[in-house]
LORO-594952 format. One line per 3 residues: number of its first residue (from 1); their letters; for each residue y, x, z of N, C-alpha, C, CB. Coordinates in pm, 1 decimal. Glycine has a CB too. Layout:
N
NUM> a> Y:X:Z:Y:X:Z:Y:X:Z:Y:X:Z; ...
END
This chain:
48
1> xxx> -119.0:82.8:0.0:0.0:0.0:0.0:125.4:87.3:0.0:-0.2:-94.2:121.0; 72.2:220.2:84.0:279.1:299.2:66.3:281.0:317.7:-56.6:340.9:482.0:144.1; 153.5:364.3:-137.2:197.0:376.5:-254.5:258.4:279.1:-337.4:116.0:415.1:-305.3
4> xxx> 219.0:177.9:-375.9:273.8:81.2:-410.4:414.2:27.3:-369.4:195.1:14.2:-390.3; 487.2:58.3:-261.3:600.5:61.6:-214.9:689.6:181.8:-292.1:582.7:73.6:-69.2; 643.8:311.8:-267.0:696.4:410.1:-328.1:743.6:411.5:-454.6:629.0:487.2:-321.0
7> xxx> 625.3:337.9:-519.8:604.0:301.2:-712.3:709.3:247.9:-720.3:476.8:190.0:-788.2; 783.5:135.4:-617.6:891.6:67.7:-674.1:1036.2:124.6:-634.8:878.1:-73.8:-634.6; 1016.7:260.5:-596.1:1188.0:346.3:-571.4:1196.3:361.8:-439.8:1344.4:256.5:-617.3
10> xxx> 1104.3:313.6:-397.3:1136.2:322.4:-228.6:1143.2:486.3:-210.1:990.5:242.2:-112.8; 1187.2:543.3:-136.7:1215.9:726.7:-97.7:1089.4:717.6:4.7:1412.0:789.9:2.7; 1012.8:793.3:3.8:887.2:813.5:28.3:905.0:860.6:227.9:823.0:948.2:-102.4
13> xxx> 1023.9:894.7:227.4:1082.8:913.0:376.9:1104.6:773.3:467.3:1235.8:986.9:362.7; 1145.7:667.4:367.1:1182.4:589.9:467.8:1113.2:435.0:479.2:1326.4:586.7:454.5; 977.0:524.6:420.9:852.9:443.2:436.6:719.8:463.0:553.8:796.8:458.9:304.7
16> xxx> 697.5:360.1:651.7:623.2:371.4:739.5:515.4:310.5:763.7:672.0:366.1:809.8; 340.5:328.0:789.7:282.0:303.1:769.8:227.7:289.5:898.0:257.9:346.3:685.9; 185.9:151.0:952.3:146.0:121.7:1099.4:-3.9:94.0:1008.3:243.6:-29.7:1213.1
19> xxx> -91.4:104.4:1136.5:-207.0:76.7:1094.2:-268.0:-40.8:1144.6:-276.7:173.5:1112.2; -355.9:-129.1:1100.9:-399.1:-242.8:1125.0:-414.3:-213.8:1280.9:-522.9:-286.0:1037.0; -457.3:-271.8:1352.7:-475.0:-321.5:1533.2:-479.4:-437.4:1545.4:-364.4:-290.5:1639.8
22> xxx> -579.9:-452.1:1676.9:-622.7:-635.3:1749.4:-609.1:-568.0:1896.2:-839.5:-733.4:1708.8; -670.7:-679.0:1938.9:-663.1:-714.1:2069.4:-807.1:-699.1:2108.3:-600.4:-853.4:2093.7; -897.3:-659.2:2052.3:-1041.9:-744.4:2065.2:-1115.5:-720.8:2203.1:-1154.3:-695.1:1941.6
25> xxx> -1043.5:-627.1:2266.8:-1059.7:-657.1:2358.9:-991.5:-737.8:2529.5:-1092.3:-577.8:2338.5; -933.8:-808.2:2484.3:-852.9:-933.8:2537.5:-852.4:-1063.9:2488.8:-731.2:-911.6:2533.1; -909.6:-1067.1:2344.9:-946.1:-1181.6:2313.7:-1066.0:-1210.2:2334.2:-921.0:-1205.1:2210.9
28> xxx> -1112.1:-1372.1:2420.2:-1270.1:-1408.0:2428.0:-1234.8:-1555.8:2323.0:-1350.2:-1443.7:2632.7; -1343.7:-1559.4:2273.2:-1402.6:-1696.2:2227.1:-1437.5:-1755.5:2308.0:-1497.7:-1704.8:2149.7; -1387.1:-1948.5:2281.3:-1440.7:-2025.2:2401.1:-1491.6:-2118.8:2326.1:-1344.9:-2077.1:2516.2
31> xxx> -1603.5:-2173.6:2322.7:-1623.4:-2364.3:2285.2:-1528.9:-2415.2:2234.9:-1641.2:-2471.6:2402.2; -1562.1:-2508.8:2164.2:-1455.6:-2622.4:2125.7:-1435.6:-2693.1:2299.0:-1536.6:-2760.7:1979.5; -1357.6:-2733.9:2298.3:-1356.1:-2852.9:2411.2:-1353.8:-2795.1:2579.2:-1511.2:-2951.7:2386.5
34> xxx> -1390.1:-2657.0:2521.7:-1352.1:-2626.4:2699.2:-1223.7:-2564.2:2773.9:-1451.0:-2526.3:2750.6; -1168.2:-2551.9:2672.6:-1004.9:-2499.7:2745.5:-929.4:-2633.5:2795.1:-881.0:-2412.7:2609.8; -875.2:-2588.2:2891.6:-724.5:-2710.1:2913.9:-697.7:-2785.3:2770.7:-541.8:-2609.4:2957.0
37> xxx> -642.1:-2677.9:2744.8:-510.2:-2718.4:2649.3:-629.3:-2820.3:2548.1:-403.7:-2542.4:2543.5; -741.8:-2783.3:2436.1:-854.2:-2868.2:2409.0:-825.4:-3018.8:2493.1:-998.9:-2784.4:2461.2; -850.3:-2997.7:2589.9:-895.8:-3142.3:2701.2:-745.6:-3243.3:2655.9:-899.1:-3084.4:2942.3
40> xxx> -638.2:-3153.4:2715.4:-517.5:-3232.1:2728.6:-457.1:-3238.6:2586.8:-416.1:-3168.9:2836.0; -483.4:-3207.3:2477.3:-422.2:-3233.4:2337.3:-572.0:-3359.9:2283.4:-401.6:-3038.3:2219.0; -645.9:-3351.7:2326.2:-765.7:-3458.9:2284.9:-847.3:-3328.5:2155.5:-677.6:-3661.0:2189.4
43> xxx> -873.4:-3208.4:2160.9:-920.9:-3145.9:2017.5:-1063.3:-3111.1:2081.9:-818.3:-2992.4:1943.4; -1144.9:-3219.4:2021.1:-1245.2:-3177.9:2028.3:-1344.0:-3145.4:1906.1:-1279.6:-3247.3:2103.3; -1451.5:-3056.0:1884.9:-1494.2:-3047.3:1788.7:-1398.9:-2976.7:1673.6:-1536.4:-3162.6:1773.9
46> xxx> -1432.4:-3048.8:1577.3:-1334.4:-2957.7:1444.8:-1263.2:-3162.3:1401.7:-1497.9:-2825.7:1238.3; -1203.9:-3158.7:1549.1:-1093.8:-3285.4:1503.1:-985.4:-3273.1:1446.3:-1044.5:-3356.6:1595.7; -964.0:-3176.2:1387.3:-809.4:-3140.6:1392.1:-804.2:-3081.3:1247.5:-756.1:-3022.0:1525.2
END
């Protein structure tokens, strides 16, 4: 992708390249239907 930035005139200096990142470890998967927020919005299943 910098390249492709560069290709279009960009100055190769004032181009910055972060690299993909998650969370994966702070994110858990839960059930449909078992969080609060699920209960109190009514989303159960794939209602939505």
């Amino acid at each position: 992708m910098r390249d492709r930035i560069v290709a279009k005139g960009i100055l190769p200096e004032r181009v910055v390249v972060l690299p993909p990142w998650s969370h994966d470890g702070e994110v858990n998967m839960i059930q449909w239907g078992g969080s609060d927020f699920a209960k109190r919005t009514g989303w159960t299943g794939n209602s939505w």
